[in-house]
N, C-alpha and C positions, 0 to 999 in steps of 0.2 A: 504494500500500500504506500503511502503518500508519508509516511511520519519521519521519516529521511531530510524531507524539503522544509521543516521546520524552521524558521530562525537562521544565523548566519553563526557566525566562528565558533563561538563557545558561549555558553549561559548562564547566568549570574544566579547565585542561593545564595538568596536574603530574607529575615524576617526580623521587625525590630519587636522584640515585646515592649507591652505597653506600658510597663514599669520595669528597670532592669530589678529591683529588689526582691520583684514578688515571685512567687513559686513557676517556675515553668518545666517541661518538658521538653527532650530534645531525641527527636526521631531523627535517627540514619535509616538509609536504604537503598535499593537499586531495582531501577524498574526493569524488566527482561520479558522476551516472550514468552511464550506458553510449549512453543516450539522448537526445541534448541539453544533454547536459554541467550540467546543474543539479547543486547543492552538497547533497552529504547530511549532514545536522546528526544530530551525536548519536549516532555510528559507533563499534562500540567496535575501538581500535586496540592492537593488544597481541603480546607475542612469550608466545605460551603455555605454552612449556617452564617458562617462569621464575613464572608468576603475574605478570605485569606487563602495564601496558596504560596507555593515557588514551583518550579519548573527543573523540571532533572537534568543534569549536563549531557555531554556529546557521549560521555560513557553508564548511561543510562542512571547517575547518584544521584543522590538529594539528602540533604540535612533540611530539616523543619523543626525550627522551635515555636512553642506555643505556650499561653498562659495554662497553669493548673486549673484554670474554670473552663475552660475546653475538653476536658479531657472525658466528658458523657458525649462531645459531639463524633460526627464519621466525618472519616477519612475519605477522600475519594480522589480514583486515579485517572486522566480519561487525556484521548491523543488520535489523532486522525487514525481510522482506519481499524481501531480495536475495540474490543466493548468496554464500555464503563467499568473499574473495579471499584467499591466500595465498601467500608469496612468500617465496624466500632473502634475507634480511638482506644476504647480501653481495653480492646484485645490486643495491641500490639505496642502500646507503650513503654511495652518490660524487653520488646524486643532488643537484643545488641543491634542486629544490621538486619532489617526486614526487607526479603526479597517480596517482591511482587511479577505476578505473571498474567501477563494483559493477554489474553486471546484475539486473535481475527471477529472482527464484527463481519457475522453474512447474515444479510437484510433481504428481503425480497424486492427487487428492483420493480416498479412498473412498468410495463409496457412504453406508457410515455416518453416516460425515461431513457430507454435502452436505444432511442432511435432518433437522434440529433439531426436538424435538418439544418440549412449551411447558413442559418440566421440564430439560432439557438445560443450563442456564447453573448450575443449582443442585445438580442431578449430576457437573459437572464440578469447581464451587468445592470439595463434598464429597469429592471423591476425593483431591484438593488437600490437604485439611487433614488429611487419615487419613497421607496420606506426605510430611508435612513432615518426620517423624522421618529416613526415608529419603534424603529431597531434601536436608536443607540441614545444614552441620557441626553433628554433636553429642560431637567433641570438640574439646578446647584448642587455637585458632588463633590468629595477629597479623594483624590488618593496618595495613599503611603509607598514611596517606591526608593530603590536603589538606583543610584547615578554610578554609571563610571564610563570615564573616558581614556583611552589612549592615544597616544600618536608615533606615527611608524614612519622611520626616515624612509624615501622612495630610494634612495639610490644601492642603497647595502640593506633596505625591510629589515633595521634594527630597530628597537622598543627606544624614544629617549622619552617619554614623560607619561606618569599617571596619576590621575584624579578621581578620587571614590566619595560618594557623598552619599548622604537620607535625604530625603526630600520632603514636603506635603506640597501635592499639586491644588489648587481648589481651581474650578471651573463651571462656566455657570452653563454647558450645555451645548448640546451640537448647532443651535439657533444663536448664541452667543457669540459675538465678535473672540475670535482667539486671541487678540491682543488685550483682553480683559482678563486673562487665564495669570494665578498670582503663584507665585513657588515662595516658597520657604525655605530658606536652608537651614535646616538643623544641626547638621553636623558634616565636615568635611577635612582631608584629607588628599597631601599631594607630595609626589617624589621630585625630584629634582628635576633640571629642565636640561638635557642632555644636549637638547641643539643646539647650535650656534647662528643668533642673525647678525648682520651686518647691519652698519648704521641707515644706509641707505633703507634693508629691508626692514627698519624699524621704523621708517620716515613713512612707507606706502602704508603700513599696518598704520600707525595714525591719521593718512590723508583719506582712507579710505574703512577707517572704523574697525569699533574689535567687536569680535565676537561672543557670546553668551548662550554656549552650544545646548544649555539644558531648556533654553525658552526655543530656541534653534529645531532638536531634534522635534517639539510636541509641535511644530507646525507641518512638522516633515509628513503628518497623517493624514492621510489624504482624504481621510473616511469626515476627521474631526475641520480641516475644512476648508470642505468640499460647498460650502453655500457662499463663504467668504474670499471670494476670486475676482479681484480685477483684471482681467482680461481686454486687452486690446490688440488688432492687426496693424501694423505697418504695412504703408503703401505697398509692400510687394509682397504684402502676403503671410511676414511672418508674423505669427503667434505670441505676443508676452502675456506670460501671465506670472501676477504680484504675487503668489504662494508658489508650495509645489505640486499643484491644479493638473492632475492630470487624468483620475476616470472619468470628468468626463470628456476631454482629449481625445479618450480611446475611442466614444461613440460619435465624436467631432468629427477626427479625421478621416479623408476619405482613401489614403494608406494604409489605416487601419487595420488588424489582422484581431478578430476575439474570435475564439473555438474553444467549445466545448469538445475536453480530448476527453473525460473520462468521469466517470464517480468514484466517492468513496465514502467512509461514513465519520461523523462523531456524536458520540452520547446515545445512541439508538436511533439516529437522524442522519434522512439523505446529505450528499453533501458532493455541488457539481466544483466538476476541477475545470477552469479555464484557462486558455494560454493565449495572450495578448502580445501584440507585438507590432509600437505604432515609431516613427522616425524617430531615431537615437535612443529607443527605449525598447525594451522588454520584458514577461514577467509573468506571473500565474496567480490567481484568484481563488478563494474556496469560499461555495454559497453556502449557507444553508438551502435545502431545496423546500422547507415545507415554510417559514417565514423571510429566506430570502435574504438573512442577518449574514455580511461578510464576516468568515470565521480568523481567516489565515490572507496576508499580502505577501507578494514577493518581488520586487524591484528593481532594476538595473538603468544604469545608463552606458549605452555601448553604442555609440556613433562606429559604421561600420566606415571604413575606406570606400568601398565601393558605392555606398550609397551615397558619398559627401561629391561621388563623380557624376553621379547619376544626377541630382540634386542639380548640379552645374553644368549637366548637356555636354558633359565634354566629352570628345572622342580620344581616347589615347593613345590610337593608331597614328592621329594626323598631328597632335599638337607640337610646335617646337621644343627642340632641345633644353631651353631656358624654363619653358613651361613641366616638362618633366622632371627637371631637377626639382620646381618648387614641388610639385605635387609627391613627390620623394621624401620630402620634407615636410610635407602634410603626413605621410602615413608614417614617417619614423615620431614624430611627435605624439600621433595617437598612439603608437607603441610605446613611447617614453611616459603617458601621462597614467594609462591603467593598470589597477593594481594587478599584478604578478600578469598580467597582457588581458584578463578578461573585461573589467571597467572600469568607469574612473566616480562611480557612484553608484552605493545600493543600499534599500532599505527594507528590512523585514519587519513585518506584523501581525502579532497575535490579538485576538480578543475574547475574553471570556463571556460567556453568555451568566447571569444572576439575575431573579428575577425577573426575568423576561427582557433585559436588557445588554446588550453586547456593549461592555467595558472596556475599556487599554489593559492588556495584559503585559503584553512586552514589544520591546520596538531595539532593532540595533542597526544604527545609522552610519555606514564610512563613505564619506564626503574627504575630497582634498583639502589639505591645510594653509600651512602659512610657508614663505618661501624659508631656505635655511642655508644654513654654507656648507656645503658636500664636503663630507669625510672621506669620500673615496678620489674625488679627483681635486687638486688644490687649485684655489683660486673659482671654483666653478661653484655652482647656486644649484639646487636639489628643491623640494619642496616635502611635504610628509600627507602622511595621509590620517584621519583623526578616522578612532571607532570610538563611536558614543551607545553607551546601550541604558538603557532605561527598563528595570522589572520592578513593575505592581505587588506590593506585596496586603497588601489592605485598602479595601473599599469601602468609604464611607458614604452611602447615598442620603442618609437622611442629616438636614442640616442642621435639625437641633441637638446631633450626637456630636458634630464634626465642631474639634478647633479651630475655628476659620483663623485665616490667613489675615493679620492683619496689614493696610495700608505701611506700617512703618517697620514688618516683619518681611516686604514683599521683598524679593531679590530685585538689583536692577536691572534692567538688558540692556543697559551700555555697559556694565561691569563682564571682562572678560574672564571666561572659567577659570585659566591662566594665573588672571591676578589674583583668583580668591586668596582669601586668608581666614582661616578659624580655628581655634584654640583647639588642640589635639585631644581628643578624649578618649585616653587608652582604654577606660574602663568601660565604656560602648562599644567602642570596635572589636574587644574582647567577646562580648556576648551578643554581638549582632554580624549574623554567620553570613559569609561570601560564599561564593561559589568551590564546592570541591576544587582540587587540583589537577589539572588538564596538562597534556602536552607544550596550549598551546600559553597558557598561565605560565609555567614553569620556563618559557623562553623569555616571556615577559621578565621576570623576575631575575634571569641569570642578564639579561641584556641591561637592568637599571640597577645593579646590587655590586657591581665589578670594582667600587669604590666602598661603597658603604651601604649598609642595609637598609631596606626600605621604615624599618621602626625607626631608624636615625634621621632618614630624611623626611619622614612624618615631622618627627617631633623639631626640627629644622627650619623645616617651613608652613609652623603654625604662625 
């Protein structure tokens, strides 16, 4: 099935209790099939009653802590493609390391279903975007999430700087202008800054503004918004649009490509897989098929060569010699700008369904960075590539439970992530769990530790 296509690099296990002093629980575990015990990445793991959850890593783990007043609630495990597992919290809380084993969901398909006709991917996205009012909060909600950011030199893809934060996002709704959406930073956390700019490149970052990737990545939703798009054409044609506006793009353009390749399920619910594919972009879709709620996005931006020829009418057979060296020079750049040669931007997204309403689950955004001074050739400029990931770990819908956000708690968005600064708080980061250890964690770590350890530069650069 589909539960492979989850998410992007590696996944973040976070959950902050709601008082560190007070009694809680701390489940390990690994989610695996039913069939050969292989590890299922990307699981969403959560006790429902409460709106809380984490998401298992690439090698099917998860740590979940929880308050000792959860502890009569269930467990419950659920992921493209497998059935629902659910389970009493207080059968498995004595557990050391609790495996779990998801079985294949087989649904009876309907007829309808089974028989896509060559307009089907583009009737389905449509019906999507008519009830997104329906599908996703359109009033005042919080959420509790994990912030982390990296960034990755382009020239040698070595790790020079990381950024880990708690958050409360509050927001008043998918009807809501998104520049009204207020963050809180509660606590944060940063290593050293391994690049090097030159003064020049510090002159363009002030001419041309900094960034404040955590207000950054929640506009990058294209679900959250999708109503708030300035859109206008240039004389010739071309497309700007003020966010990053693009389902409805897909049904815009008349390059367009949306296909319905396939089904598959979650929670005991249909669920169509589409595959879109409009100029410099491509990417895949999962409906719900019985309300229609987008479950899972998948995102790219990959401007191809041939298409930037095709674009411009040129023949390559006839153009001059001076002309094909530029155009030489156009495809060695697109080579130079995307990460490891496939894009130079992608964004993945989850959303959990509570309540009858589809939430932000998880979101991990890698967009290019700031320019930098190449470590591998001297004198020469490089730029980095930033992964920003974002996991929900607490959903508060109702606003007379929620800590709103206040005006003078809000974060700014001229303040760059970069610049934060906040008092190190060993004794939170201690009881509020990250993500398992991964491969790809562990490069991270040996790439920004080669000096000094990252608890030194925590406490360094509070």
């Amino acid at each position: 099935m589909k539960h492979h296509l989850f998410l992007g690099v590696f996944i973040l296990q976070a959950f902050f209790s709601l008082a560190i002093a007070q009694p809680h629980f701390q489940l390990n575990g690994i989610v695996l099939t039913a069939k050969g015990s292989v590890p299922v990445p990307y699981a969403h793991v959560g006790i429902p009653a409460r709106g809380m959850g984490v998401v298992s890593n690439e090698v099917g783990a998860f740590t979940l802590n929880y308050p000792a007043a959860y502890a009569k609630d269930s467990l419950k495990v659920s992921c493209l493609g497998f059935k629902t597992y659910t389970i009493a919290l207080s059968k498995v809380q004595q557990e050391d390391t609790l495996r779990i084993y998801l079985k294949p969901e087989v649904l009876e398909l309907a007829e309808a279903l089974v028989k896509p006709h060559s307009d089907s991917g583009r009737a389905i996205l449509r019906e999507a975007l008519k009830r997104l009012k329906k599908n996703y909060p359109s009033k005042m909600h919080q959420l509790n999430a994990f912030y982390r950011e990296k960034a990755q030199s382009r020239d040698d893809y070595g790790y020079t700087r990381l950024m880990e934060g708690m958050v409360d996002i509050q927001d008043w709704g998918i009807d809501a202008n998104p520049d009204r959406m207020r963050i809180r930073l509660n606590e944060y956390r940063k290593s050293n800054d391994l690049a090097k700019q030159s003064l020049g490149q510090r002159a363009l970052g002030l001419m041309f503004g900094k960034k404040n990737n955590l207000y950054l990545i929640l506009t990058q939703d294209p679900v959250r918004i999708h109503k708030h798009n300035e859109r206008t054409v240039n004389d010739d044609g071309y497309v700007h649009n003020s966010r990053r506006y693009w389902l409805g793009e897909i049904l815009r353009s008349p390059r367009s490509s949306v296909r319905l390749v396939d089904m598959t399920s979650y929670d005991g619910e249909w669920v169509y897989h589409i595959k879109f594919r409009f100029p410099g972009h491509y990417g895949a879709l999962y409906i719900n098929s019985e309300d229609y709620g987008i479950h899972h996005i998948d995102f790219y931006d990959a401007v191809e060569y041939q298409e930037i020829v095709s674009d411009m009418k040129i023949d390559t057979n006839t153009v001059s010699e001076q002309r094909k060296a530029s155009l030489k020079d156009v495809k060695e750049f697109i080579g130079d700008i995307y990460h490891e040669g496939k894009f130079s931007n992608k964004l993945n997204i989850t959303y959990q369904k509570i309540g009858g309403k589809y939430y932000l689950s998880y979101m991990e955004w890698m967009t290019m960075g700031s320019l930098r001074k190449s470590k591998v050739e001297e004198g020469k400029t490089t730029f980095s590539y930033n992964f920003c990931s974002l996991m929900v770990n607490e959903i508060q819908p109702d606003k007379k439970e929620m800590e709103k956000v206040k005006p003078r708690e809000t974060l700014s968005r001229r303040e760059d992530t970069n610049d934060l600064r906040r008092q190190y708080n060993e004794r939170f980061w201690r009881n509020y769990n990250v993500l398992l250890a991964t491969p790809l964690e562990n490069k991270v770590i040996r790439d920004l530790t080669f000096e000094e350890s990252l608890e030194q530069q925590f406490k360094k650069n509070q």
